[in-house]
N, C-alpha and C positions, 0 to 999 in steps of 0.2 A: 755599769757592769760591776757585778761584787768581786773584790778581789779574793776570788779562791785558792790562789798558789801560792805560796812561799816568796820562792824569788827564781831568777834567769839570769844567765849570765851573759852579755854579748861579747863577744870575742870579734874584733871587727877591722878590716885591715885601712881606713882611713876617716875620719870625723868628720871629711869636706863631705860626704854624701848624702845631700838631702833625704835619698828613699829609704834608706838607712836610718837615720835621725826620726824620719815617718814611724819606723816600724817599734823603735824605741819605745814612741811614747804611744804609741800603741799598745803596746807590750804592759806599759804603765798602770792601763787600764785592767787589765786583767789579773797579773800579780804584784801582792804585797811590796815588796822591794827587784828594782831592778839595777844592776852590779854593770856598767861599761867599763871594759878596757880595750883598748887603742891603740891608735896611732895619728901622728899631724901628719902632713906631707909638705916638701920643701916647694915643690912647685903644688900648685889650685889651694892655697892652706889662706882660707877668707872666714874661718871661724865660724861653719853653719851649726853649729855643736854648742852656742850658745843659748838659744833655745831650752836644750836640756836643765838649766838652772833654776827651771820657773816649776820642777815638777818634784814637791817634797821626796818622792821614793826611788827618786833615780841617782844613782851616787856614778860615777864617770871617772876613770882615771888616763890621764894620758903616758903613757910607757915612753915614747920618746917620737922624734920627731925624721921620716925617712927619706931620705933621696931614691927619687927613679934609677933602676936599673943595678942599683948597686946591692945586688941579693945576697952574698956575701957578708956584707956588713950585717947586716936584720937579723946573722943567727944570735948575737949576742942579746940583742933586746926581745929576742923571742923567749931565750934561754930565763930572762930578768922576767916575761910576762908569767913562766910557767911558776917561778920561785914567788910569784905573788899571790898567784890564786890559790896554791897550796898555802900558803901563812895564813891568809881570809879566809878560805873555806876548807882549807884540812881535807880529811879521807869521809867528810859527807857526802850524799846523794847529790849531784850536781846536774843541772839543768843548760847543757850550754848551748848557744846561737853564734851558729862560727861561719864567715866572711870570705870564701878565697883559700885556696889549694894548701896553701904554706901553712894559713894557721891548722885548718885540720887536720895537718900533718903533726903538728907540734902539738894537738890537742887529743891524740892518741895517749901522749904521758899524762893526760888529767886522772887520776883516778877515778873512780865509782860516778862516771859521768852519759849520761847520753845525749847525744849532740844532733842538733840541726845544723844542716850544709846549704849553705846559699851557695849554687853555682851563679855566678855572673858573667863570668865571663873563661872558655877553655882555655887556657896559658899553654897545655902543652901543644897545642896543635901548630904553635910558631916553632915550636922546636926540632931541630935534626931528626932524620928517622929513626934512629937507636934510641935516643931520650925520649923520644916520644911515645915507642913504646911502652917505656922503662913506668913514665908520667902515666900512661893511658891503663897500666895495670895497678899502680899504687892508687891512682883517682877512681875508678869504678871501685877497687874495692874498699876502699875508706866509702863512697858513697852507698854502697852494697849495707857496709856496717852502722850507718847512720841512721836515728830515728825517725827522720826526716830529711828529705832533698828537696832546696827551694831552686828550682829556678828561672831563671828571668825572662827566658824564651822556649816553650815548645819546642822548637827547634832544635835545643840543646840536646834534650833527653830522646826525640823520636831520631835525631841523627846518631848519636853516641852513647847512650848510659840505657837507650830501653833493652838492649839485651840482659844488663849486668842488675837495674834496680827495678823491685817493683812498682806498678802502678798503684797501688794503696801507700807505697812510702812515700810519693811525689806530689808536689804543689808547684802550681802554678806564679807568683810573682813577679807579673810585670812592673817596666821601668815606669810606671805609670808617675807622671809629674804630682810633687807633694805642694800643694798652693799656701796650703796654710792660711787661706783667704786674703792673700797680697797680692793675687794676680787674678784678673780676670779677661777673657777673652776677648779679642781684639774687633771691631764691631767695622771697621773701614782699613783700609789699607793706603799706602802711598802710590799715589799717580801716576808722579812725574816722570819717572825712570824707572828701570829694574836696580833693585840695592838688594844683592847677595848678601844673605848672613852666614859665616862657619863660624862654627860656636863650640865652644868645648876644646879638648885636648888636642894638639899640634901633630898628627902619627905620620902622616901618609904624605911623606916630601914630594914626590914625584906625582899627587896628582894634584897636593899643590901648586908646584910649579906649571904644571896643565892651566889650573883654571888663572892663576897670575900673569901665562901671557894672553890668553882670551880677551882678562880685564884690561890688561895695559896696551893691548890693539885696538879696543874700540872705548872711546871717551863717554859714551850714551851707557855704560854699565856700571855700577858702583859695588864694591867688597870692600868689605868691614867685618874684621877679623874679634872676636872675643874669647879670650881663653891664654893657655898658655900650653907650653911645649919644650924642647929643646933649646941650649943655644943656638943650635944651627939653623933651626927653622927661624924660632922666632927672631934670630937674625935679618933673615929674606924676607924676611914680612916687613919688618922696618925700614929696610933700606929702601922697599917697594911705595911703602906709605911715605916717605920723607920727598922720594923724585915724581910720584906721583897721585895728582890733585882727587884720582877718583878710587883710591885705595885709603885706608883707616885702619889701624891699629891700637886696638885696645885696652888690651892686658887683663888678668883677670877679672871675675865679675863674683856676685854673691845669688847662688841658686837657691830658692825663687826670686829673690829680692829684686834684683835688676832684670830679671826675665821680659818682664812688661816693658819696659822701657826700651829694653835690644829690641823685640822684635818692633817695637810700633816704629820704629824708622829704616826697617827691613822689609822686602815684601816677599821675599825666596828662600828657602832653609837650602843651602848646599852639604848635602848630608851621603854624600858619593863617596863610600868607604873603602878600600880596595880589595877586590872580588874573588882577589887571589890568594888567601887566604880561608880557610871552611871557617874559623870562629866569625867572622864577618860575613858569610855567608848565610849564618842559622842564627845570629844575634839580632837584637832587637833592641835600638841605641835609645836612651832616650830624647833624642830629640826627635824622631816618630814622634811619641807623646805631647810634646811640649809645641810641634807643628799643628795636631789637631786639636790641640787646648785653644792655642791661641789664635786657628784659623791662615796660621800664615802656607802657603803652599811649600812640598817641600819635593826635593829630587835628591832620587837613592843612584845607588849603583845598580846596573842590568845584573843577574843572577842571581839575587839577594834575595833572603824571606822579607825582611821590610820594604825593600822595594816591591813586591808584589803585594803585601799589605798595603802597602800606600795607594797602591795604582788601582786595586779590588775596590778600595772606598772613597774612588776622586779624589784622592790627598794632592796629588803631582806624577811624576814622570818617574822613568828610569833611565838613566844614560850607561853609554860604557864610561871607562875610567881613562880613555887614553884624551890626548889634546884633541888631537881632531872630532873627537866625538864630543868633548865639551864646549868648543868652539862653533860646531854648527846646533847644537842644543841651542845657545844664547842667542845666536844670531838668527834662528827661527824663532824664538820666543816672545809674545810680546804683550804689554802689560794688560790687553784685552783677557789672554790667556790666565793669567797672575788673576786679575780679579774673579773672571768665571769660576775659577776655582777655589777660589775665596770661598763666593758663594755657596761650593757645594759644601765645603768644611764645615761652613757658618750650620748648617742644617741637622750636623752628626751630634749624636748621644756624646756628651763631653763625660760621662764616667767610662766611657773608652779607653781616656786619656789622661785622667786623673784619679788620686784618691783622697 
C-alpha cells in the first residue's frame, strides 16, 4: 500500500495491548510517519510494544508508567502528554487516534485536530447514578464530535451511543486476536481431565470464589490461573495453588506469545463475567476470539452478547454466575462434551477470530 498521508497520531491508554499494537502497524502501512504516545501499566506490563522497533516510521514515546485505579494521579501525566504534543506538532492540522474516555477528554485541548475514538470498553456504566449521568453526556457528545467511533462491540453503539452518533461515523473493530503468525490453532485437545483456563485480568472476586470452591470440592477438575489483578485476589489464588495439588497459578503472560502454549494444556476457557453490570453485558472480551482461534471450548455468562455468540456458533455454554450454577455446570460436563465441541470450532472460518 503507498503511503499517501503524512502522519497519525496514537494517543493510547496502555502498550500491553496487542489489538492496539495490531492497528499501529497497520496504520504504518498506509501513512508516512506514525507518532505513539502512551502509557506502561504497573500491573500486565510484559512489553508487547516491542515489536514497534522493527518499523522505521513509527516513533513511540512512553509518558509514564500507571497504576490501576488510581485516577487521580494520571491527571499530571495527562497534563505532561498535552505539553508534548503541542512542542512536536504545534497548531498543525493533526490527525489523532485516541484510546479510552480520559484521553479524549484531555484530547479536546489538542488544537486544529480531528480524532478517532476507540470505545472498548463503557467505564461510566460502573459508576453511581449521578456520575453516570454526568459520564453518559460528556461521552456521547465528545463521540457525537469525533471523526470517527471505533468500537469493539456492536453492542456498545446499538445499546448506548446509536441515539447520540451516526451510522456513517461508526466502525466496527473487533477484539479479534493479533497472531502475528506465533500462534496457530490448536488441532487435539487434552483427554485426561477437564483443566479450566481464566486467563486475563483478575475483576470478579465473588465469581471467583464460586468457581475455587467447585475446583477444590472435586479432585477430577483442574484451574489454572494466567494473568494478573489485585492484591486481594491474586492473594486467594495463591493461597489456593499452594494447599491445593489441582489449582495453578500463574502470573502474567505475553499476548500472543504464550497463547499457544496456555491453551494447549487447557481444554475450557472460563470466561463467565459478571452479568450485573450492562458494560459486560454488550461487551465482547477477547477471549471469544482467542477461544475460537485456537479451538478450545469456551463458557460465558447467561445474558450476555458473547455468551449467545458463543452458543449461536457451537463455541460452548452459558452459565449463571452464582456457585450453584457453576458447580452443577462441571459436574454435568464431561470431556466427551469438551471434545465434541472442539470439533465444531475446529470447522469455523478463523478470520472470525483473527486479524
Amino acid at each position: 500500500m503507498s503511503k499517501n498521508k503524512d502522519e497519525i497520531i496514537f494517543v493510547i491508554q496502555s502498550f500491553e495491548q496487542p489489538r492496539i499494537i495490531k492497528k499501529i502497524i497497520e496504520k504504518s502501512e498506509e501513512f508516512k510517519h506514525v507518532q505513539v504516545y502512551g502509557f506502561t501499566r504497573k500491573i500486565h506490563a510484559v512489553n508487547n510494544y516491542d515489536l514497534l522497533d522493527t518499523y522505521s516510521n513509527i516513533d513511540y514515546q512512553i509518558i509514564a508508567s500507571l497504576t490501576d485505579q488510581k485516577y487521580f494521579n494520571r491527571i499530571f501525566y495527562y497534563f505532561k502528554l498535552l505539553w508534548i504534543i503541542f512542542l512536536k506538532h504545534g497548531l498543525k492540522k493533526k490527525h489523532l487516534y485516541v484510546v479510552g474516555i480520559d484521553l479524549r477528554m484531555i484530547c479536546t485541548m489538542v488544537i486544529n485536530a480531528k480524532i478517532d475514538y476507540v470505545i472498548s470498553d463503557i467505564v461510566w456504566l460502573y459508576f453511581p447514578k449521578i456520575q453516570r449521568s454526568i459520564f453518559r453526556c460528556i461521552d456521547t457528545f465528545l463521540a457525537k464530535r469525533s471523526r470517527k467511533v471505533l468500537f469493539t462491540s456492536r453492542g456498545f453503539y446499538e445499546s448506548h451511543y446509536a441515539e447520540y452518533v451516526s451510522e456513517d461515523q461508526v466502525e466496527i473493530t473487533e477484539n479479534k486476536l493479533a497472531t502475528y503468525g506465533i500462534v496457530t490453532p490448536l488441532k487435539h485437545l487434552k483427554k485426561d481431565a477437564i483443566h479450566i483456563a481464566y486467563i486475563g485480568a483478575f475483576r470478579y472476586t465473588s465469581i471467583i470464589e464460586n468457581l475455587l470452591i467447585t475446583v477444590k470440592s472435586n479432585p477430577n477438575l483442574y484451574l489454572n490461573f494466567y494473568g494478573d489483578g489485585s492484591a486481594a485476589i491474586v492473594s486467594l489464588m495463591k493461597e489456593s495453588a499452594m494447599k491445593y495439588s489441582n489449582i495453578t497459578f500463574n502470573g502474567a503472560f505475553k499476548n500472543p506469545d504464550d497463547l499457544e502454549k496456555i491453551y494447549a494444556v487447557n481444554n475450557i476457557n472460563f470466561v463467565v463475567y459478571d452479568n450485573g453490570f450492562e458494560n459486560e453485558r454488550v461487551a465482547m472480551p477477547n477471549k471469544y476470539y482467542e477461544s475460537g482461534f485456537m479451538n478450545v471450548p469456551i463458557v460465558c455468562a447467561t445474558n450476555t452478547y458473547v455468551g449467545q455468540r458463543a452458543v449461536d456458533l457451537g463455541m460452548g455454554w452459558m452459565i449463571d454466575i452464582n456457585q450453584e450454577s457453576i458447580d452443577d455446570f462441571f459436574h454435568n460436563l464431561s470431556i466427551e462434551d469438551i471434545l465434541s465441541c472442539h470439533e465444531r470450532i475446529k470447522t469455523l472460518d478463523k478470520t472470525l477470530f483473527s486479524c
